[in-house]
N, C-alpha and C positions, 0 to 999 in steps of 0.2 A: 574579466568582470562582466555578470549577465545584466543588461538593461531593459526595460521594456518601457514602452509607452506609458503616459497618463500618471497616475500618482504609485505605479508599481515602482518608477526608477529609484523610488526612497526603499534604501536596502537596511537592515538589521545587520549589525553583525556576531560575530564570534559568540557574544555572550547568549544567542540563542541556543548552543550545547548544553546539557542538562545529560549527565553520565549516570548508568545502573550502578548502585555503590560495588565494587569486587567483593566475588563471596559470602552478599549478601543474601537471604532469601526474602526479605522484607523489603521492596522499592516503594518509592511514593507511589501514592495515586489510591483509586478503590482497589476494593484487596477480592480475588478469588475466592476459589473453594477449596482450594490445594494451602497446607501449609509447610512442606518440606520443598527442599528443593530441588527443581526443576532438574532432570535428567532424562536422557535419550533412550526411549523404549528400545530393548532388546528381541531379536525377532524370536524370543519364546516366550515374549511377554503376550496375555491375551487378548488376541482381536477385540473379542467379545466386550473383554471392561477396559481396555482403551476405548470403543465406540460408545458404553455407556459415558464414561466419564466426558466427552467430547459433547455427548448429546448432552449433560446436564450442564457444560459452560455453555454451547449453545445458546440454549435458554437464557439462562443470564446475561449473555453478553448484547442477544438481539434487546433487551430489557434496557439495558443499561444507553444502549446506540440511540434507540429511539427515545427515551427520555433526553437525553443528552440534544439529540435533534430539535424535541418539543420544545426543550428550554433554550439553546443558543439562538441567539438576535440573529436575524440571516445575514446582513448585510456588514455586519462586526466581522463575523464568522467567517466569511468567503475573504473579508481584507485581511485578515489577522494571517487566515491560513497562507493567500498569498502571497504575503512576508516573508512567511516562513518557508515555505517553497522555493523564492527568489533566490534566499538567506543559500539556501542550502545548493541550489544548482552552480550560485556562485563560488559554493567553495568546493565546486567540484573542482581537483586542478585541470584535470584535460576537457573538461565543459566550452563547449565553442558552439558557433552554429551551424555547426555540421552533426551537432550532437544528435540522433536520436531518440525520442521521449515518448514513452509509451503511459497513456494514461486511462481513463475508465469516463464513461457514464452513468452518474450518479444513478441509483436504484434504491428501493427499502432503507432510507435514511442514513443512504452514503452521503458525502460532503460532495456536492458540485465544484468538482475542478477544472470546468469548460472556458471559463475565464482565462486561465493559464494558458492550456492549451492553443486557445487561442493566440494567444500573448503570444505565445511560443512563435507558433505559425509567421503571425508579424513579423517576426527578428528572421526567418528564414528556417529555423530547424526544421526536421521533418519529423513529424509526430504520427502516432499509429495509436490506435486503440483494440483491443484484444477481441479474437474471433473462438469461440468453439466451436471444434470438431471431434468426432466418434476420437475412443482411443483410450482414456482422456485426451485429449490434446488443445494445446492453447497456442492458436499464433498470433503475428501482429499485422495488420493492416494500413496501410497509409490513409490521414484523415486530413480534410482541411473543413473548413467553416462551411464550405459548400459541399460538402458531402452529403446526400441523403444516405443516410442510413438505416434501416432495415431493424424491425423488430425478429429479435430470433431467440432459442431457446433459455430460461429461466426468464423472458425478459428484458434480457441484453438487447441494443443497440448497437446494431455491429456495421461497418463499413460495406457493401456488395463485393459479392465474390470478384469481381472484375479491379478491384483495389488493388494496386501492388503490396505482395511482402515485404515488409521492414523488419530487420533484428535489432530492439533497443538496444541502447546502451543505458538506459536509464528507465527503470519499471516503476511506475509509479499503485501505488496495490491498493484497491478496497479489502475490507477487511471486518468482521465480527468484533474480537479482539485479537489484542498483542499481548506480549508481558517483553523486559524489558532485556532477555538474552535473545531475542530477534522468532522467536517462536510465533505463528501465525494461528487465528484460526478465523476459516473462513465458513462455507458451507457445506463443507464435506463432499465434494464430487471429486477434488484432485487436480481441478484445470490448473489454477494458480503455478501448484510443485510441477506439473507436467511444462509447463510453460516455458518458466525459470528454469527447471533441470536442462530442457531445449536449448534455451538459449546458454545459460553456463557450458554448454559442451562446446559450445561456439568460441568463449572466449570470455574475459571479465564483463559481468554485464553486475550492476548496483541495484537493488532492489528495495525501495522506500514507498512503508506503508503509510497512507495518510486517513487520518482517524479523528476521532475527538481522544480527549487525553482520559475523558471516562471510560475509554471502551478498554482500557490496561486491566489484567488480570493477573494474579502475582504468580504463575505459571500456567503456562499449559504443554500438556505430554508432547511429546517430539517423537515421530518414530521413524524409522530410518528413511522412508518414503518423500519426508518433509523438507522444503527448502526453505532455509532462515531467509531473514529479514536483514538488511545492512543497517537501516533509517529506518525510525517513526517520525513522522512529519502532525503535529498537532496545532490548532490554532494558540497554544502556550508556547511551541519551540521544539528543537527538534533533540532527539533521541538517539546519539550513535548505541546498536544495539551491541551488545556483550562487553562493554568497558566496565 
């Protein structure tokens, strides 16, 4: 059982599961642009209007993110989510604090999850936050509280090259949107899949996206390049993706 400091040790349980109905293409939440269901592009499917169709959820979803940001209370927002976080790292069963946990610096009206991170750190885990490199390539770097860290490319906040390598066991993912078979979409450069595909060849690593629950779109394309999603982690609860 994960504890932390202060008023995080108040954990949520079980009932924070919320499952995608089987073989449904209708889940809760706001609804996409897409109304059939969700299947994994084939490589003679077209570049061309798979990147159309990407670029016009795009749009949408950064719409939907940043309203969703304009209206949540911050201070709700950040406690709710860390519930839900707590909620879920607990029920990892091999979660320990040797765990781990790779997480992000909030940008363009991602959820600040430095809080945790921090938390984290407290209890001893070792935590990394993600570095890009030419390639695509995405690695993880060791972070603590006293890290300076470095403005680098799109913006990112990344740890200094002199940080050790860490391989999560736990990816905690910004994100544009989700839909509810663990589908992602981000900004289209590919770090994210290059990241995760890395560390998947290493061994089982969990990959939970954390989002507002407006930012769900009731699909989006998959193409074989893509790496799902396990977790949505929402300030309502969390998400096992494809049940």
């Amino acid at each position: 059982m994960l504890t932390l400091p202060g008023p995080w040790s108040r954990l949520f349980g079980a009932h924070l599961y919320t499952r995608a109905p089987r073989g449904s293409n209708r889940p809760d939440g706001l609804r996409g642009t897409f109304t059939s269901q969700n299947t994994r592009l084939s490589k003679n499917s077209s570049n061309t209007e798979t990147a159309r169709i990407k670029t016009e959820l795009r749009a949408i979803a950064m719409r939907r993110r940043q309203a969703a940001f304009n209206a949540a209370p911050v201070a709700e927002t950040k406690e709710n989510l860390l519930q839900t976080c707590l909620a879920f790292l607990s029920g990892v069963p091999s979660f320990d604090n040797s765990t781990v946990v790779s997480g992000y610096y909030a940008i363009r009206g991602e959820i600040d999850i430095v809080p945790l991170l921090a938390g984290l750190h407290r209890c001893g885990n070792p935590v990394a936050l993600p570095v890009i490199l030419p390639g695509p390539t995405l690695i993880f770097r060791e972070w603590t509280p006293e890290t300076i860290l470095q403005k680098r490319k799109f913006g990112l906040m990344e740890p200094p090259d002199d940080s050790e390598e860490l391989f999560p066991d736990i990816v905690l993912v910004p994100l544009l949107a989700f839909d509810k078979r663990g589908n992602r979409l981000g900004y289209g450069a590919g770090y994210y899949d290059a990241g995760l595909r890395r560390l998947r060849q290493r061994g089982k690593v969990i990959a939970a996206a954390v989002a507002y629950a407006e930012q769900e779109l009731e699909a989006i394309p998959n193409e074989p390049q893509d790496e799902l999603l396990d977790y949505i982690l929402t300030p309502s609860g969390i998400v096992r993706c494809g049940d």
